[in-house]
VEXDREN-2710 file (C-alpha; in Angstrom, 1 decimal):
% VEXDREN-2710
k/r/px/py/pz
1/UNK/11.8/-7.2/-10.7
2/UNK/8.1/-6.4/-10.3
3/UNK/6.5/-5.7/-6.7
4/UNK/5.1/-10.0/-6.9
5/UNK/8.9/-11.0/-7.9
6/UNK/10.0/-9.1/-5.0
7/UNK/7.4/-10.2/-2.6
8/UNK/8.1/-13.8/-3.5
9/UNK/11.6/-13.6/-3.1
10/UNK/11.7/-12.1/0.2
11/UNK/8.5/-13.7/2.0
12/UNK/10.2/-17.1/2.6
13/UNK/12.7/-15.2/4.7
14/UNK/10.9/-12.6/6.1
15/UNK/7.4/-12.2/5.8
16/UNK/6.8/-8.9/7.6
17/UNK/10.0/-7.1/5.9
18/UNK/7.6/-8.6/2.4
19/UNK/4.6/-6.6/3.5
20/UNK/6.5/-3.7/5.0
21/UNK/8.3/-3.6/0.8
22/UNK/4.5/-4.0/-0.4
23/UNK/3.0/-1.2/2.0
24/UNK/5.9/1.2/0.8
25/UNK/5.2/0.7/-2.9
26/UNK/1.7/1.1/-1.9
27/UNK/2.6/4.5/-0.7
28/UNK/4.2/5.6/-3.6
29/UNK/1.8/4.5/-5.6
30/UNK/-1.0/6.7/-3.9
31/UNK/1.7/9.5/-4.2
32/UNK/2.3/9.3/-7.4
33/UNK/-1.4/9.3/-8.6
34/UNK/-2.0/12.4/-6.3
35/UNK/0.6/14.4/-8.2
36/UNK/-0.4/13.1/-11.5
37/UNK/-4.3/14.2/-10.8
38/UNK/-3.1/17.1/-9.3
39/UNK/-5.4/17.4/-6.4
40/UNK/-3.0/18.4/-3.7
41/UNK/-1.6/21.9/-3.0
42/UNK/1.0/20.6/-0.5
43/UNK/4.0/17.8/-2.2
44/UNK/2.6/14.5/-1.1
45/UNK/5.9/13.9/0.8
46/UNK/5.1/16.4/3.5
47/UNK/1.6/14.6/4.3
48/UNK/0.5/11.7/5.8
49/UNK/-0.4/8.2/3.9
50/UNK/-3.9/8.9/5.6
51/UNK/-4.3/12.8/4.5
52/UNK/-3.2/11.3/1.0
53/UNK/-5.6/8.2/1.0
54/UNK/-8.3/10.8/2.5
55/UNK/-7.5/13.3/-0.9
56/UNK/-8.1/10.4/-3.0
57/UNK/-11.2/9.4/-1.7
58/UNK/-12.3/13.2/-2.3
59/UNK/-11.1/13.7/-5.7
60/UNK/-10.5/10.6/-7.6
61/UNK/-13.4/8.2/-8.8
62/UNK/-12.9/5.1/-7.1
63/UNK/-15.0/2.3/-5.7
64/UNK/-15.4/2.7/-2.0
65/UNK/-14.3/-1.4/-2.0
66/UNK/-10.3/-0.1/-3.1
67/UNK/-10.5/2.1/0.1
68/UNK/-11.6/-0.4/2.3
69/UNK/-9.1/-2.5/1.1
70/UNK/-6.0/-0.1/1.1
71/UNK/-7.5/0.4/4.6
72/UNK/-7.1/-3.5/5.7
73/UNK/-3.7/-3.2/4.2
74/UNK/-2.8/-0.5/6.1
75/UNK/-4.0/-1.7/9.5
76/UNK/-2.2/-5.4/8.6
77/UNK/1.7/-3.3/8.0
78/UNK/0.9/-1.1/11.1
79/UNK/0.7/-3.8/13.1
80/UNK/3.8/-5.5/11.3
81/UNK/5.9/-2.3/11.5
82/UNK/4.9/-1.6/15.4
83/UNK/4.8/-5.1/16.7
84/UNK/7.1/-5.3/20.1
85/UNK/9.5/-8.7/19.9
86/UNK/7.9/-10.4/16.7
87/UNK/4.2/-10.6/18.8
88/UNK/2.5/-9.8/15.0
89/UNK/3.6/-13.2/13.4
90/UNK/2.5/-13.3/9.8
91/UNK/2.8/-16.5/7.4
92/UNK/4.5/-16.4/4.0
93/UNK/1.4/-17.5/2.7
94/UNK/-0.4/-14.1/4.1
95/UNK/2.7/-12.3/2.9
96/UNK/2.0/-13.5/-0.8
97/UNK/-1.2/-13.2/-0.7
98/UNK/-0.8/-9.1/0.3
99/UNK/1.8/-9.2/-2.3
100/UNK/-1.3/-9.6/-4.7
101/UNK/-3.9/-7.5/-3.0
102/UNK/-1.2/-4.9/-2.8
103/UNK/-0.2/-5.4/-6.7
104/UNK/-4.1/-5.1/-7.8
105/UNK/-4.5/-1.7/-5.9
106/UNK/-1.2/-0.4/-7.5
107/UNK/-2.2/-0.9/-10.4
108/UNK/-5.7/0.7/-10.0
109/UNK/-4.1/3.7/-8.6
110/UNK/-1.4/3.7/-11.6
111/UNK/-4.9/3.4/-13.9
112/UNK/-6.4/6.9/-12.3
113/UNK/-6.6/9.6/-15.1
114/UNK/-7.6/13.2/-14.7
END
């Protein structure tokens, strides 16, 4: 199922755990272009989503807009992820509507070519 399939499927039961699926495949997806550009001496794995997003924004030609974005992203699932008793409610309309953002930077980050 693709990342929208998934994101729809699991937002009417639990919005957060959608953007927390979305965020991860995010990761992976900044990873993954990393490696193929081969821009970082260390393995991706042993650095941090920011040191990655920040190697990125060094090396590969993308519109400052995709950063700010991936940025607002970020932000929204750290709040998600860290939120004490549920206090970071989020709606499954601003679920899907990550689901999308979150799809449309994947696939910008799958597009980077050395």
């Amino acid at each position: 199922a693709s990342l929208e399939e998934q994101i729809a499927d699991i937002s009417p039961r639990s919005p957060e755990g959608a953007i927390l699926i979305a965020w991860s495949t995010i990761e992976a997806a900044i990873s993954s272009a990393i490696m193929r550009l081969a821009i970082s001496p260390e393995s991706t794995s042993y650095r941090s989503v920011i040191h990655n997003i920040e190697c990125l924004k060094k090396y590969a030609n993308l519109d400052k807009t995709v950063f700010a974005i991936l940025d607002d992203l970020r932000v929204v699932r750290n709040q998600v992820a860290h939120a004490r008793d549920g206090r970071y409610k989020v709606s499954v309309e601003q679920a899907l509507s990550y689901g999308k953002t979150a799809e449309k930077i994947i696939k910008i980050l799958q597009n980077l070519k050395r």
